[in-house]
N, C-alpha and C positions, 0 to 999 in steps of 0.2 A: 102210493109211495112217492115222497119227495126226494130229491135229489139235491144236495147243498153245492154250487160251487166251492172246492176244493181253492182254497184261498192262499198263493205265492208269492214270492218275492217278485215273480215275472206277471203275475195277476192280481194286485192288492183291490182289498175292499179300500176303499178311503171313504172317509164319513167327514161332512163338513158342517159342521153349527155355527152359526151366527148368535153372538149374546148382546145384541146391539142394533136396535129396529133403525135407530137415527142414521150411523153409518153402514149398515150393510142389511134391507131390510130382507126378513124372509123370502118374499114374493120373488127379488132381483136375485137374489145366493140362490135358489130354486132356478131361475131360468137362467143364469151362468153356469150352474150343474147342466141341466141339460142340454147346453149350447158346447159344454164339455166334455160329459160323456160321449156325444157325437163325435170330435174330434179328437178322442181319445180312440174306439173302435173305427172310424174312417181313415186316419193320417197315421195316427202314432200306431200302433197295431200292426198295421201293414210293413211301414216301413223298417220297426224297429223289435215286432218280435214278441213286445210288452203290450199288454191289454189290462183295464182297469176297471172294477165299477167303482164309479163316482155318486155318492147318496148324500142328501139332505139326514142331521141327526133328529129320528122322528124321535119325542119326546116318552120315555119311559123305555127304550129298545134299548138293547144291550149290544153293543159290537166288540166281541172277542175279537185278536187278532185283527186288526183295522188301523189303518194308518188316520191319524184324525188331523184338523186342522181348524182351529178353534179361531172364531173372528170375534174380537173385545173390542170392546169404545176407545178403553184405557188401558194404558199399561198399569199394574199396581204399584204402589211404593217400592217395593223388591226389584220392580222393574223399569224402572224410570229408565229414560235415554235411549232404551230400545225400541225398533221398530217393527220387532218381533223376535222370536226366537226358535228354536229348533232343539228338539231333547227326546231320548231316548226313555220311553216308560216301557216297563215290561219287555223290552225290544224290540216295539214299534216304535217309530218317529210320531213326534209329534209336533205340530207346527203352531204357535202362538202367534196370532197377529192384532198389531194395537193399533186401528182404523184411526182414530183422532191422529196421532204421531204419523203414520204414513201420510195423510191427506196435507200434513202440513210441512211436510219435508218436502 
């Protein structure tokens, strides 16, 4: 019998995908995840009450209920000027970020 963690607003899954090998390549979004889960259960946890798993989005998995954070090359046409964004699906957040735009501001 498995046991699912039980998934809060005090304990979110957050899932982070990279669509963009040139500015954010798998390998480095991979071991920023783990250099932030670490400091996610060591620092913030402790001090602040809130705990988190932080996951790479593995290709074909489904994450119900998961705060996501999506890394693009570019922003699209719809989104010129922005350096990312933040929006509500389903009633998770979700964070859009436009690597070329930030790198260059």
């Amino acid at each position: 019998m498995t046991t699912e963690t039980r998934r809060t607003r005090t304990n979110p899954l957050i899932v982070i995908k990279s669509a963009t090998e040139k500015y954010a390549p798998e390998k480095t979004v991979r071991d920023i995840i783990d250099a932030l889960q670490i400091q996610v259960t060591r620092d913030f946890k402790p001090a602040w009450g809130i705990d988190a798993t932080v996951v790479y989005a593995e290709k074909g998995e489904e994450y119900p209920n998961a705060y996501r954070i999506n890394i693009r090359a570019t922003a699209g046409e719809e989104d010129k000027g922005y350096l990312g964004y933040h929006f509500s699906e389903n009633g998770y957040p979700v964070a859009s970020i436009f690597a070329a735009e930030d790198l260059e501001g």
